[in-house]
C-alpha positions as CSV (number, residue, x, y, z in Angstrom):
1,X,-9.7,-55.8,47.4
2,X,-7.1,-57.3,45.6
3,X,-6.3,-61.1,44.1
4,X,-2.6,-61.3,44.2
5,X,-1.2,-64.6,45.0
6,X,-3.9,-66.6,42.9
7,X,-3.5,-68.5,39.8
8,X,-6.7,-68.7,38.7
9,X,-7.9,-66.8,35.1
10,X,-6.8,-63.0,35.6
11,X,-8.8,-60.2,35.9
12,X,-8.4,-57.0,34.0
13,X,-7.0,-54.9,36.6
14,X,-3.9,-57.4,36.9
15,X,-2.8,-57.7,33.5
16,X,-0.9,-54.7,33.7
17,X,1.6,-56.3,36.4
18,X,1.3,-60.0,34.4
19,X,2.9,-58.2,31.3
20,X,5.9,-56.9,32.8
21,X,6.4,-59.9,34.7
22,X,5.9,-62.0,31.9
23,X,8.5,-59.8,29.7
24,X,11.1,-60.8,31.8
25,X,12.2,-63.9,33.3
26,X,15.4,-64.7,34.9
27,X,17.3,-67.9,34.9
28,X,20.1,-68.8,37.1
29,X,21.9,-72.2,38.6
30,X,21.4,-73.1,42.5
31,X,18.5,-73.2,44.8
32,X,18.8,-70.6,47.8
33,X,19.9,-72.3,51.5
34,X,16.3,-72.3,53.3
35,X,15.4,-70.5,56.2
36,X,15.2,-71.7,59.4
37,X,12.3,-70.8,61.6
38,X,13.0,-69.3,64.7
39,X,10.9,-68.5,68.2
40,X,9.2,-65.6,67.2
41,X,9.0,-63.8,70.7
42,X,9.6,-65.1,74.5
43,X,7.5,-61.5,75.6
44,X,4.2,-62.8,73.7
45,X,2.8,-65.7,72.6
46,X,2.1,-65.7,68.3
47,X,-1.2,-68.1,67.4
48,X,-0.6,-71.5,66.0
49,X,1.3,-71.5,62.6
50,X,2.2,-67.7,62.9
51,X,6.2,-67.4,62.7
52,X,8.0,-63.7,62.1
53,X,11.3,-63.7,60.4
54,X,13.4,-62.3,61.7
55,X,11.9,-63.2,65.3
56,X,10.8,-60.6,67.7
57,X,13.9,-61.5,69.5
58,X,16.6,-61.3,67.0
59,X,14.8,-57.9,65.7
60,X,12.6,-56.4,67.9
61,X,9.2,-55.7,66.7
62,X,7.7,-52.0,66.4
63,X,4.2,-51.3,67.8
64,X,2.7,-50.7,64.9
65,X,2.5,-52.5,61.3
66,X,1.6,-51.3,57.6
67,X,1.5,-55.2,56.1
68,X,0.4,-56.7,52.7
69,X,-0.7,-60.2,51.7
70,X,1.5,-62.8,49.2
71,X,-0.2,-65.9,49.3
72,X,1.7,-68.0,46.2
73,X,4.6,-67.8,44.3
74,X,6.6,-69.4,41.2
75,X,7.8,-72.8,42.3
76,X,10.3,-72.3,39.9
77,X,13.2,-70.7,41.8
78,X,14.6,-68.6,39.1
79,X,11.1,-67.1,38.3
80,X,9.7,-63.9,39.4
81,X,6.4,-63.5,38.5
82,X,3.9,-60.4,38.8
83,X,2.8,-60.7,42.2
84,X,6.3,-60.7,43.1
85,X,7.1,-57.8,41.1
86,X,4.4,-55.7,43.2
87,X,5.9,-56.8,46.3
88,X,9.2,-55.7,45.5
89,X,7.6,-52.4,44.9
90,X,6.0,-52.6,47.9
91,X,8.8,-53.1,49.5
92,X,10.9,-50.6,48.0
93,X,8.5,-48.0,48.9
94,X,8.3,-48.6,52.5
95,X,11.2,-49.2,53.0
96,X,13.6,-47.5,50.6
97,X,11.9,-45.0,48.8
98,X,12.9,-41.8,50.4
99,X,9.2,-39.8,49.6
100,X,7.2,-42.8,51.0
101,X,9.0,-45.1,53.6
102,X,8.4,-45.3,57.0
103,X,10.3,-43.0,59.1
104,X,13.0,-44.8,61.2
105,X,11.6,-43.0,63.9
106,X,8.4,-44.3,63.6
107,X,7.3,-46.9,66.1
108,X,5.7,-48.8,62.7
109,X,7.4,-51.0,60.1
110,X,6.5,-53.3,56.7
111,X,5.4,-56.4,57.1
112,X,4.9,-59.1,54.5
113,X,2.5,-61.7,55.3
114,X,2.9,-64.9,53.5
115,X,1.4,-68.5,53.2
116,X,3.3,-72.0,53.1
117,X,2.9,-71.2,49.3
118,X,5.4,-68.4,48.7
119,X,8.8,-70.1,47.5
120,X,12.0,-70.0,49.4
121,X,13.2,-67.8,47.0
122,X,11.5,-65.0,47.8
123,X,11.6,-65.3,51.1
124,X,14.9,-64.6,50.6
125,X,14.6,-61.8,48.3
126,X,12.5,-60.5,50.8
127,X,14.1,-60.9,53.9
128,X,18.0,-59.5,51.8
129,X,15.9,-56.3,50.8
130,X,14.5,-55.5,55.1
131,X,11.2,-56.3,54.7
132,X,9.9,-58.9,58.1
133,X,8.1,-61.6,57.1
134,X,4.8,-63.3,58.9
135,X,3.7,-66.6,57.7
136,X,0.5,-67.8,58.7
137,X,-1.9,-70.5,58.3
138,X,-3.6,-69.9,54.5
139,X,-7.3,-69.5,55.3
140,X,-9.5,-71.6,53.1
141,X,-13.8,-70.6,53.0
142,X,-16.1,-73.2,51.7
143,X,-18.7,-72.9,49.1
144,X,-17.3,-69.3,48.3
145,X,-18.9,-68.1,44.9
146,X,-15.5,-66.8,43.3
147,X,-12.7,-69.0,44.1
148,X,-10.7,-66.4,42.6
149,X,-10.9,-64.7,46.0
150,X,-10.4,-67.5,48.6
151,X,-7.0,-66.6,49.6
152,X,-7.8,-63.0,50.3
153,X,-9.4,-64.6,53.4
154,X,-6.5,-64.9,54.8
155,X,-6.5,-61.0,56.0
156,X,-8.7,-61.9,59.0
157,X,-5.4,-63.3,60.9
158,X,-4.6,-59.6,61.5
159,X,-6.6,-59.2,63.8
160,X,-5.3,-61.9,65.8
161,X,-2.4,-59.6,66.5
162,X,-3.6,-58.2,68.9
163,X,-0.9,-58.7,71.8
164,X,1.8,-57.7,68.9
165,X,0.2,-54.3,67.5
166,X,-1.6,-51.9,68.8
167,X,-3.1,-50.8,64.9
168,X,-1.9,-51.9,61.7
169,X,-2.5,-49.8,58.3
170,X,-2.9,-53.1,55.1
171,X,-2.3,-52.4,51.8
172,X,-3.2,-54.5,49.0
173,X,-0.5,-55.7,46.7
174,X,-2.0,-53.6,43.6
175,X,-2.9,-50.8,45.8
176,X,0.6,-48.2,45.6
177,X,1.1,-45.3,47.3
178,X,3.5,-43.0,45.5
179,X,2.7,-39.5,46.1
180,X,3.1,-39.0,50.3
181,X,4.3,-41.1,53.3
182,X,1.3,-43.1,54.9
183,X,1.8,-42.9,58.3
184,X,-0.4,-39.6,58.7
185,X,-3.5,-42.5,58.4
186,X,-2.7,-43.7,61.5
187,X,-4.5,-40.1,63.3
188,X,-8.0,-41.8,61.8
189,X,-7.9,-44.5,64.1
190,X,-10.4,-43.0,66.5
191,X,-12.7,-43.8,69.1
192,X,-16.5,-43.5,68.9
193,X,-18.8,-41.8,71.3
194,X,-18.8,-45.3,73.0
195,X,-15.7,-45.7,73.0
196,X,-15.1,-48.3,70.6
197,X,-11.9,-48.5,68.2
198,X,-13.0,-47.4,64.7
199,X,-12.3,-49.6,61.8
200,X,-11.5,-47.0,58.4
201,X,-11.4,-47.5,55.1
202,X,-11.6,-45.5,51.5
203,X,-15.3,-45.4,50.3
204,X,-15.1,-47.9,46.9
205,X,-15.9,-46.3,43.6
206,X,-18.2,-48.5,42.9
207,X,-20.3,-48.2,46.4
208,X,-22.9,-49.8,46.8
209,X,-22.5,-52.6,44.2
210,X,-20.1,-54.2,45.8
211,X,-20.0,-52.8,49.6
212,X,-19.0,-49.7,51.1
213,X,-15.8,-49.4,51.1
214,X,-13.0,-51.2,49.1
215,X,-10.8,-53.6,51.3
216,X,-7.7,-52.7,49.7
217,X,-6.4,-50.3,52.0
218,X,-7.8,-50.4,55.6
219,X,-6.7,-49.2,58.9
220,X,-7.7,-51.0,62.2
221,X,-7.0,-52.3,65.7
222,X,-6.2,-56.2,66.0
223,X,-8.6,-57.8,68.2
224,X,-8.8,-61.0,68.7
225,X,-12.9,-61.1,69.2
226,X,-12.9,-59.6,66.1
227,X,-11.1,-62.7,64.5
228,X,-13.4,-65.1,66.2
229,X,-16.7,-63.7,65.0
230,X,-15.1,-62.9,61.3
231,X,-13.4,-66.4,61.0
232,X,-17.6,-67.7,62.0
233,X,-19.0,-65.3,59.1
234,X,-16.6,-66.0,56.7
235,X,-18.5,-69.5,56.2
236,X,-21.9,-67.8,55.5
237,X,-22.6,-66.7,51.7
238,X,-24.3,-63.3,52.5
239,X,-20.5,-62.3,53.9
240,X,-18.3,-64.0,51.2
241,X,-19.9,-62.9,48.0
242,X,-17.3,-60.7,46.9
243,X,-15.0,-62.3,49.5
244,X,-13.5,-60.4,52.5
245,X,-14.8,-57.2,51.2
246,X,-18.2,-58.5,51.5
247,X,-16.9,-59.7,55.1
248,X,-15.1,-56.9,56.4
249,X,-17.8,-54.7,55.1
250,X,-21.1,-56.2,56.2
251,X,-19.3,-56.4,59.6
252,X,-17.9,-53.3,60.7
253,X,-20.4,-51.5,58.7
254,X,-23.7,-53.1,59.2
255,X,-23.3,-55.2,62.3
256,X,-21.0,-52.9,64.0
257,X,-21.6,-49.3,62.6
258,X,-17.7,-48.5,63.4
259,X,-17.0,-47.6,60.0
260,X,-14.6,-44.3,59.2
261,X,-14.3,-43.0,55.6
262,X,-10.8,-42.6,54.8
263,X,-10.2,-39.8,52.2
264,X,-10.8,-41.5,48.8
265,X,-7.3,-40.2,47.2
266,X,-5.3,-42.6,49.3
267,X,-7.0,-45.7,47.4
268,X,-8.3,-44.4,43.6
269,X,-9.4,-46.8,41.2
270,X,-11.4,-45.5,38.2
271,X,-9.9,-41.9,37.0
272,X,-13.1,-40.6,35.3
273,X,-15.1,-40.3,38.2
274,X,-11.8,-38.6,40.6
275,X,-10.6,-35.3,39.8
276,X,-7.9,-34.9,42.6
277,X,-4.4,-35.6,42.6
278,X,-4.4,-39.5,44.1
279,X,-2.2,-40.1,47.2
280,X,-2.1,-44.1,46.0
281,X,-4.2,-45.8,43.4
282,X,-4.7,-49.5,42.0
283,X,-3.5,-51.2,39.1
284,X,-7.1,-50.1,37.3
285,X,-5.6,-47.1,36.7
286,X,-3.1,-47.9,33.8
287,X,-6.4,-50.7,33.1
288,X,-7.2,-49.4,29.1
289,X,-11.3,-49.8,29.1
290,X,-14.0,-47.8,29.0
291,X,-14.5,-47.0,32.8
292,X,-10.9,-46.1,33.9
293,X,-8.6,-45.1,30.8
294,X,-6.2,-43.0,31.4
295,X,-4.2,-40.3,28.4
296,X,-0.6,-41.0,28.6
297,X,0.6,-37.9,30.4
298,X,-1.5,-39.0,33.7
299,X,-0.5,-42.5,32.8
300,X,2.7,-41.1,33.0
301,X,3.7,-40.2,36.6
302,X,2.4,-44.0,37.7
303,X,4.6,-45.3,35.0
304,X,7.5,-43.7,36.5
305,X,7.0,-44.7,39.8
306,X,6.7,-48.0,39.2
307,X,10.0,-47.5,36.3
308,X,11.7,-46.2,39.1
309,X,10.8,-48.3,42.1
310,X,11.7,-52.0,40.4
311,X,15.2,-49.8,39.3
312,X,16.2,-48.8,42.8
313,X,15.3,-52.6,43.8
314,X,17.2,-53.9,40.9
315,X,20.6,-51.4,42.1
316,X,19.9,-53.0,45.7
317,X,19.5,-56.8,44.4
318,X,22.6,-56.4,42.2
319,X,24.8,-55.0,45.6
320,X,22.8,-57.7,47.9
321,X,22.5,-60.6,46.4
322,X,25.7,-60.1,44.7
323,X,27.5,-64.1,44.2
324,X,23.9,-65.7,44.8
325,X,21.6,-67.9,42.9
326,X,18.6,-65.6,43.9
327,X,16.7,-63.9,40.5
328,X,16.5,-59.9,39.2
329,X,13.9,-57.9,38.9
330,X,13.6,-57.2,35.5
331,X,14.9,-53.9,33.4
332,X,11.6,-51.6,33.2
333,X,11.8,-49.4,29.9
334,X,12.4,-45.7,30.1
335,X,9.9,-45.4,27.3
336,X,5.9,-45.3,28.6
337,X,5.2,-46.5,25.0
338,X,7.3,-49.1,25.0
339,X,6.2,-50.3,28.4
340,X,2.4,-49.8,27.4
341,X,2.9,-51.8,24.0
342,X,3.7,-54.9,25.8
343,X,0.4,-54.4,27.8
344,X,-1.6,-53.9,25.3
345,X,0.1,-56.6,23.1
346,X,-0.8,-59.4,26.4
């Protein structure tokens, strides 16, 4: 489960993003042209305040989706700020990242889904770099013990999809995958002896304190019965205590019993208790405590990634938005020491 889009008081494992994006902000003069929203599809009908950009008619949509969640931004058009750092990375490794996009093959592509709340600007950003946009309604819980979480809610609209995609894989924003392409995950969506469609997840490494699996990445089939019974839970406090990880996990879990385990290197959060090679990990993992501290050479290879990722976005911003108002990503440090001193100095 992650917290992006929130600007509430931090937690730990996001600090490491707020430092770089706080090391670097960029300042230019105009204020993009704003989109224009467009019929998303005359072959099926979206729910009320979904819109795609580009629309299923000007770019028709694949079957299948791997999507994240930005729920805010900067109002501040020449601002990039961490959560918009992580989905550029995002991005960039879907999309452009030759070890880890989607093969254009596939009959799956990245999706971002957004709120009224993220800024024109990086819409823009977005939409320049080939990432499709979703906006939907922001989903708001009452009486929800961390409001740190409340946004996160806003997953359940997934599974409205289900007349648009026939499974979609969601990533977290501080979940990366940088060591293999994702789309092998989609031969766990199985059946059970009943015939039901399987909901999978990676077991969370803290299991059972706060649910069975960690909602950060989780691969499913959009149903739309689904939605209606979740969007009714969602309300009740034994389902939203640790926010839609408490939900989605209770449900499909407990009430449902159509959980899968996913293998656990695909989503690794704390390295002293892991001792293969992670397939994608969290943000904890460059987190410097007790639980999930990491020597610099393993620190290392994430560094790098990341280093490498917001460089090949920056080369593409620089061709793409080349005469435009629209920010850059900033200039990540070759040096892990360097990078690590301003983390530790936030």
């Amino acid at each position: 489960m992650g917290t992006f889009g929130r600007r509430p008081k931090l937690k730990r494992e996001t600090l490491c993003l707020c430092a770089i994006a706080l090391y670097f902000v960029f300042f230019f003069h105009q204020t993009p042209q704003p989109l224009v929203a467009t019929d998303a599809s005359t072959e099926f009908s979206l729910p009320n305040g979904f819109t795609f950009y580009p629309s299923n008619s000007e770019k028709p949509l694949k079957s299948r989706a791997v999507m994240t969640l930005l729920i805010s931004g900067p109002l501040d058009s020449h601002q990039i700020d961490a959560y918009g750092l992580a989905t550029f990375v995002q991005i960039f490794n879907y999309i452009h990242n030759e070890k880890t996009k989607l093969s254009t093959e596939s009959d799956a592509e990245f999706i971002v889904m957004i709120t009224s709340q993220v800024p024109q600007h990086y819409r823009s950003m977005f939409l320049l770099l080939g990432a499709r946009l979703l906006e939907v309604p922001k989903v708001e819980v009452r009486d929800i013990q961390d409001g740190r979480y409340d946004g996160t809610f806003t997953k359940i609209h997934m599974w409205q999809l289900e007349d648009v995609f026939t499974s979609i894989v969601y990533v977290d924003l501080d979940l990366f995958i940088w060591n293999d392409n994702i789309e092998p995950l989609w031969n766990s969506l199985i059946k059970d002896s009943n015939g039901s469609e399987l909901f999978a997840a990676c077991p969370d490494q803290m299991a059972p304190k706060f649910g069975p699996f960690n909602s950060g990445l989780m691969i499913f089939k959009p149903s739309v019965q689904h939605y209606n019974v979740m969007k009714k839970l969602s309300e009740l406090s034994e389902y939203n205590w640790y926010a839609d990880q408490t939900l989605f996990g209770k449900y499909f879990v407990d009430d449902l019993k159509l959980y899968k385990p996913l293998p656990q290197h695909y989503n690794v959060m704390f390295f002293s208790n892991f001792s293969e090679t992670p397939v994608g990990y969290h943000i904890k993992y460059w987190r410097r405590s007790n639980s999930c501290v990491l020597p610099v050479d393993q620190s290392m290879p994430g560094f790098q990634n990341w280093r490498d990722a917001l460089r090949g976005i920056r080369k593409l911003q620089e061709r793409l938005q080349k005469g435009s108002s629209l920010p850059i990503v900033p200039i990540v440090p070759s040096s892990f020491d360097s990078w690590i001193e301003q983390f530790i100095a936030y």
